[in-house]
C-alpha positions in Angstrom: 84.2 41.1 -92.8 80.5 40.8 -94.3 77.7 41.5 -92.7 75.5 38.2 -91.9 72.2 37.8 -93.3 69.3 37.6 -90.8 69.0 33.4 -91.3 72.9 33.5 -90.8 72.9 35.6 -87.7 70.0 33.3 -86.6 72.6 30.2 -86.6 75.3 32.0 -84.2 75.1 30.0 -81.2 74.0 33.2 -78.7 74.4 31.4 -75.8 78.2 31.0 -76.1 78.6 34.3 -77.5 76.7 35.3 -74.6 78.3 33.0 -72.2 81.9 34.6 -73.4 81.0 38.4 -72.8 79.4 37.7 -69.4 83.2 36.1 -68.6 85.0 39.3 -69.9 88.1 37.0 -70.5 89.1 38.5 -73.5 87.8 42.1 -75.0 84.6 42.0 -77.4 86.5 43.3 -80.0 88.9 39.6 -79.5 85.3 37.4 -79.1 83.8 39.3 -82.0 87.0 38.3 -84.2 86.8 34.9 -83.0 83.0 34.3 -84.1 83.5 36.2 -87.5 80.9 38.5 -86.6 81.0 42.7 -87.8 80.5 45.7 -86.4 77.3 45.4 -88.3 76.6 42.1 -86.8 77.3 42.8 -83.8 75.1 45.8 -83.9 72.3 43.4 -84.5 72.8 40.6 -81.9 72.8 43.2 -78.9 69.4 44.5 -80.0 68.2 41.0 -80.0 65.6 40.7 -76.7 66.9 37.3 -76.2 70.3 37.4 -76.2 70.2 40.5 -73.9 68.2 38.6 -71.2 71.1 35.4 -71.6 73.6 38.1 -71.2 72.0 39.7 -68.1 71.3 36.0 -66.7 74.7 34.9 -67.4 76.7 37.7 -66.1 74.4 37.3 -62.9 76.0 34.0 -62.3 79.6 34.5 -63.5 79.7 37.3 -60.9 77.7 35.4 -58.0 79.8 34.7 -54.9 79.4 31.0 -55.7 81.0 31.1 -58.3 84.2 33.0 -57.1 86.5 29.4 -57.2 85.2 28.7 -60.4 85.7 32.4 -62.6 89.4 32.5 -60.6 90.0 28.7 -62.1 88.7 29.5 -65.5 90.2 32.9 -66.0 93.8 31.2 -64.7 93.6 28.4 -67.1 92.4 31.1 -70.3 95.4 33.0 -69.3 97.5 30.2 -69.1 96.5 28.3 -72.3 97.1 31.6 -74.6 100.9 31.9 -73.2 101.5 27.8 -74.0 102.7 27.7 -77.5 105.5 31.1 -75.8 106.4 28.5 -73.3 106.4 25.5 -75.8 108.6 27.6 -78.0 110.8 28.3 -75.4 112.0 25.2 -74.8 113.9 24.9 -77.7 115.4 28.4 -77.3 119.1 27.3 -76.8 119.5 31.5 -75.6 117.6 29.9 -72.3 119.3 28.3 -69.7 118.8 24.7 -70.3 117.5 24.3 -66.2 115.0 26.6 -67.2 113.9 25.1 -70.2 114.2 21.9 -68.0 111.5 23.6 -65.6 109.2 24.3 -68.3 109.3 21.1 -69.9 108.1 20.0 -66.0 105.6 22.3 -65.6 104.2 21.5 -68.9 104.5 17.6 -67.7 102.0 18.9 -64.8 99.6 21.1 -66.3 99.2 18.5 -69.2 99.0 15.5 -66.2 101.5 13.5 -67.7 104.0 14.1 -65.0 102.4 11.2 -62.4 103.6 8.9 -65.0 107.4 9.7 -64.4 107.2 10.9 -60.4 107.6 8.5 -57.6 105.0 8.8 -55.0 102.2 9.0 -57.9 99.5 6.3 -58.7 101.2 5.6 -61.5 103.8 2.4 -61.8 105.4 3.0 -64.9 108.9 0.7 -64.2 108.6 -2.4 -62.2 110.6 -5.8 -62.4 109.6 -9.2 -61.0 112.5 -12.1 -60.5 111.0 -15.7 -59.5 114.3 -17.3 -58.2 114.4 -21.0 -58.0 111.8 -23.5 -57.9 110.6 -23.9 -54.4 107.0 -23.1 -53.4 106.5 -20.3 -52.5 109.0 -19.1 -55.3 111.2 -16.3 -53.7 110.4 -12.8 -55.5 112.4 -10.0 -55.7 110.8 -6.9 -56.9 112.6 -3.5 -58.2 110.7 -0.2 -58.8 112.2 2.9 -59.9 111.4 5.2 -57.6 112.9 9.0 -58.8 115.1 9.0 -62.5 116.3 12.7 -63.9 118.8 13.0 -66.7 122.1 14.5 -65.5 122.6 16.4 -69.3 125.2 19.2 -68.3 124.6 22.4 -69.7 126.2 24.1 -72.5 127.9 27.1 -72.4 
């Protein structure tokens, strides 16, 4: 990597870089990598009066008792969404039982919140069929929903 010039180190947005070292989600080395910055770089922003104070302030609040629920949920999702393209891979691993790949196809159905679109019981009404019989007023309706549909796909062995 090259070193930035001053004007180009000027233009790294601090707050998130800031913002993402207060979280200690990932190591430095991992946010460093990810905002193109070097050692040199890097070297630079930490001396910088401001970003230190954003750092201080924002580690302050990631760590503040109020914000227990929230650093739980965020860390749980970070750590989820860099395992998703293993699990998405995984799915077409024939070597894996097809009722677990079955699973992960469903849990991926939830966490992506496309799954109320095929579960009874959600908000969601993706199947429904209305029948006016006859003529007569009121016309007589019958109504069909489906209410719970799963492939029976045996497995392979």
């Amino acid at each position: 990597m090259t070193t930035a010039t001053p004007d180009e180190v000027f233009a790294i947005d601090l707050a998130q870089l800031a913002r993402e070292i207060a979280m200690d989600i990932f190591p430095v080395a991992d946010v460093l990598k990810l905002h193109q910055l070097s050692d040199e770089d890097w070297q630079q922003i930490q001396e910088n009066p401001r970003f230190k104070a954003m750092v201080e302030q924002m580690v302050r609040e990631w760590n503040s008792a109020a914000s227990t629920r929230e650093r739980v949920k965020i860390k749980a999702a970070t750590g989820l969404e860099s395992k998703l393209e293993i699990l998405i891979t995984s799915l077409s691993d024939e070597q894996i039982p097809y009722t677990q790949r079955i699973e992960g196809a469903k849990f991926l159905a939830r966490i992506g919140e496309i799954e109320g679109n095929f579960q009874a019981g959600g908000n969601a009404n993706p199947f429904s069929i209305s029948i006016n019989i006859g003529t007569s007023m009121p016309p007589i309706l019958a109504q069909a929903r489906v209410i719970d549909a799963h492939p029976v796909i045996p497995e392979t062995e």
